[in-house]
C-alpha positions in Angstrom: 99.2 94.5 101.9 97.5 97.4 103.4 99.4 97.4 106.6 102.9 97.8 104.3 101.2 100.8 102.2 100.2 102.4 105.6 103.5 102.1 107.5 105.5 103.0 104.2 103.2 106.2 103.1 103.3 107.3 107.0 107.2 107.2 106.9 107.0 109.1 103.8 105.1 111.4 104.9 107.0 111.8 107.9 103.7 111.4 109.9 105.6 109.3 112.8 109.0 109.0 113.7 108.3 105.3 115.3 106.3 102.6 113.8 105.0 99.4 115.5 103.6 96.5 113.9 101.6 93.4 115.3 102.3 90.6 113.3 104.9 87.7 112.9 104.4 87.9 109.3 107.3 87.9 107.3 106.3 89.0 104.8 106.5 92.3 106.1 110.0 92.4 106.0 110.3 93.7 102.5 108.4 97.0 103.1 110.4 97.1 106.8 113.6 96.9 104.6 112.4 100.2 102.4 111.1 101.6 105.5 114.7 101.9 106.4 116.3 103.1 103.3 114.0 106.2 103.3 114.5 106.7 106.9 117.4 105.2 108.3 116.2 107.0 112.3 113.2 105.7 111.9 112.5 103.2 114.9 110.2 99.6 114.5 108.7 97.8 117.4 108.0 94.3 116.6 105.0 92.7 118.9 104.8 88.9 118.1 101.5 87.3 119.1 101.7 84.5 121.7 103.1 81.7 120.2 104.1 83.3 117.2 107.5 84.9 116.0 109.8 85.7 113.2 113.4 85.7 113.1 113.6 88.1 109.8 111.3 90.3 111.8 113.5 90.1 114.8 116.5 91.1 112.5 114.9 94.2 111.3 113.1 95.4 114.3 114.5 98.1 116.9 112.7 96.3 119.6 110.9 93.5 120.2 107.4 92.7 122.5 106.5 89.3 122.8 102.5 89.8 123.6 100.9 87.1 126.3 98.0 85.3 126.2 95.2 87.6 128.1 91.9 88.5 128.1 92.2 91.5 125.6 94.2 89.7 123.3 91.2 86.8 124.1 88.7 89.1 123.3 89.9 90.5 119.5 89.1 86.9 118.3 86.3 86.5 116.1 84.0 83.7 116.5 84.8 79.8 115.6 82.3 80.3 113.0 80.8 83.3 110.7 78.2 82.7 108.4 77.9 85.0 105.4 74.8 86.3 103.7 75.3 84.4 101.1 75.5 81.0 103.2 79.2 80.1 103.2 80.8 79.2 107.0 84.3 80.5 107.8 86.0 78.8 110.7 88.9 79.5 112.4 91.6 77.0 111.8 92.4 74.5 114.9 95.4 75.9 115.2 94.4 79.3 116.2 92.2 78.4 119.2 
């Protein structure tokens, strides 16, 4: 996970003293946890997409945004459907529309 390695080597490096993530992916939660062992200051905002959220996130955040349907949000969307060079469609699931 590349956003993990970032957020971890920044902490690290002691390149930021607050750290916030867009995602309601748990899976982050692992790195979050070693985030705060190395820096036990070191502040997390959580922003949850609309519709989305995570409890274990929650837990280990220092804040929480819950981010609302708009326009800029409406506008970071890909298209339904990318075609690749070499042919092969990728569509957005249903459920993210």
């Amino acid at each position: 996970m590349r956003i993990a390695t970032s957020m971890l080597s920044d902490v690290y490096q002691k390149r930021c003293d607050l750290s916030v993530l867009i995602s309601a992916d748990s899976d982050l939660v692992p790195p979050i946890e070693r985030i705060k062992e190395i820096s036990p200051t070191h502040k997390i905002i959580v922003c949850f997409p609309p519709n989305r959220n995570s409890a274990n996130l929650r837990k280990w955040s220092n804040g929480v945004k819950i981010l609302a349907d708009s326009k800029l949000y409406d506008d970071c969307l890909l298209p339904e459907s990318i075609t690749l060079p070499d042919g092969f469609v990728l569509k957005c699931p249903d459920k993210w529309k």
